[in-house]
C-alpha positions, 0 to 999 in steps of 0.5 A, a space after each residue: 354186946 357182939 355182932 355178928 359178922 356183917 353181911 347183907 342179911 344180917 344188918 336191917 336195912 331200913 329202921 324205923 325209930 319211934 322216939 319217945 321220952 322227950 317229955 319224962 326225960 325232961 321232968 325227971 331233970 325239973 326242965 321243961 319238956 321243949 329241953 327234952 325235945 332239944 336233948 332228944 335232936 341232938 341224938 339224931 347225928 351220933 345215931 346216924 354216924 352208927 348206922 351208916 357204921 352198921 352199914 344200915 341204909 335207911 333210917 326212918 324217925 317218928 318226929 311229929 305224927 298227926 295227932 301231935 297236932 293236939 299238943 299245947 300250941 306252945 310246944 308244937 310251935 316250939 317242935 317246928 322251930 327246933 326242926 327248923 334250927 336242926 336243918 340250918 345247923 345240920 345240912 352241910 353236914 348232912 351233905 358232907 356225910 352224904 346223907 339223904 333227906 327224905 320226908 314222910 307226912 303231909 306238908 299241909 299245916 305246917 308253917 311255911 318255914 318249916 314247910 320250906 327247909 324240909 323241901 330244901 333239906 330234901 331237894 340239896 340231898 337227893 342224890 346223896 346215896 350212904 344212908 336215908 335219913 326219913 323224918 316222919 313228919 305231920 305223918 300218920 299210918 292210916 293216913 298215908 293208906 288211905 292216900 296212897 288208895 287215892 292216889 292209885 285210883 286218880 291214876 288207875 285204868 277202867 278195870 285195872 284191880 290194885 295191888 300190893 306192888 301198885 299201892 306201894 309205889 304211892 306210899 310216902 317210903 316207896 323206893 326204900 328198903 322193906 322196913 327190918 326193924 322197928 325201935 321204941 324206946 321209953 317202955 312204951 309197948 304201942 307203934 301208936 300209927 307208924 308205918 302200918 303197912 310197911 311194918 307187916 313183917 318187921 322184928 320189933 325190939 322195945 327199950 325203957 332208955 328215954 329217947 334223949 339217952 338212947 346212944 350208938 350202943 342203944 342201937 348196936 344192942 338193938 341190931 344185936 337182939 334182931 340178929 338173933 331172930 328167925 325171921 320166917 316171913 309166915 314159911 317154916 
C-alpha cells in the first residue's frame, strides 16, 4: 500500500474508530469474549504509534456507547476494569508519548474508579499536544444532541437564534479537528449512534478485520482508501 505524499490535506486529521469484533474474535478462538476485549485494548497503543507516525491528530474510539448498558452485567463490569487496568498501566506512557486524553459521554453511571482514572487520565495530559486520544466512553450521537441544545439554551440570551458554530462549542469534541475519516471494522455496515453530527461530511471506509486483529497496516490502508476520495463537501 502507497501513500501519497503527506501534506495537510492529504492525512485526516481526526479519525473516529468504531471498534468491533471483540466478541466473534473471541469465539472464533473458543475464549471468552472479556479475552476478545483484552486483545482488542492491547491495539490502542501500536494504533497510536501509527497516527501520530501519519501525522494524524485526533483519534476518537467508540469504547462503551449508551446502549452497552444492556450487555450481561458481568461483561460490562468486567469493560470497566479493563479500561481501569489500561489507564494504570498506560498513562506514563501516554504522557512520555505526549498524547492527550480526552473523554466524550457521560460520566453519570460509571463506577466511581472508573469515573475517577478517566478524569485523571485527562486532567495529567491535558497540555499534551501530538495527538488526542478521545475515549467515547457511556456516549451516544443523539445524546450528546441533545445535550449540547440544552446546554445552548441554559446559557443563551432572550432572542438569541442558535447555530451550527454555537451548538458546536457544547459538543463533547468541541475544539477538535472536524472528523475525515470514520473506520468500522468486523464487516459491520452501521455507525450504530456515533458521532452523528460531526460525521456530516466524513469519508467512510468499512473492513471485515476483527478489531483485535486490526494493525498499523489496517490503518495505513484505511488513510491510503481516503486519500483517494474527492472530497466535494456538497460543491462540484
Amino acid at each position: 500500500m502507497i501513500l501519497q505524499k503527506k501534506e495537510e490535506n492529504r492525512i485526516p486529521a481526526h479519525v473516529g474508530i468504531i471498534m468491533d469484533g471483540n466478541g466473534r474474535w473471541a469465539k472464533q478462538r473458543n475464549l471468552p469474549r472479556s479475552e476478545g476485549h483484552k486483545y482488542g485494548a492491547d491495539v490502542i497503543e501500536p494504533l497510536m504509534d501509527c497516527a501520530i507516525e501519519l501525522g494524524v491528530k485526533a483519534v476518537s474510539l467508540y469504547a462503551f456507547s449508551v446502549e452497552n448498558w444492556a450487555r450481561p452485567v458481568s461483561e460490562v463490569k468486567g469493560l470497566w476494569q479493563l479500561l481501569e487496568y489500561f489507564f494504570k498501566t498506560k498513562l506514563d506512557l501516554i504522557k512520555d508519548k505526549d498524547i492527550q486524553i480526552r473523554h466524550s459521554g457521560s460520566l453519570k453511571r460509571l463506577p466511581s474508579s472508573t469515573k475517577n482514572m478517566i478524569i485523571k487520565a485527562v486532567e495529567e495530559t491535558k497540555k499534551n499536544k501530538t495527538i488526542v486520544l478521545n475515549f467515547c466512553v457511556n456516549y451516544g450521537g443523539r445524546q450528546e444532541i441533545i445535550k449540547a441544545v440544552n446546554d445552548w439554551l441554559a446559557s443563551a440570551k432572550p432572542g438569541e437564534v442558535i447555530t451550527e458554530k454555537k451548538l458546536e462549542k457544547h459538543l463533547y469534541t468541541a475544539g477538535l479537528p472536524e472528523l475525515d475519516l470514520l473506520i468500522r471494522t468486523s464487516g459491520e455496515y452501521r455507525i450504530s449512534n456515533f458521532l452523528l453530527w460531526q460525521l456530516a461530511y466524513t469519508e467512510l471506509y468499512f473492513t471485515d478485520v476483527l478489531w483485535p486483529d486490526f494493525g498499523p497496516d489496517d490503518l495505513r490502508r484505511a488513510v491510503a482508501e481516503f486519500q483517494k476520495r474527492e472530497r466535494r463537501f456538497g460543491g462540484l
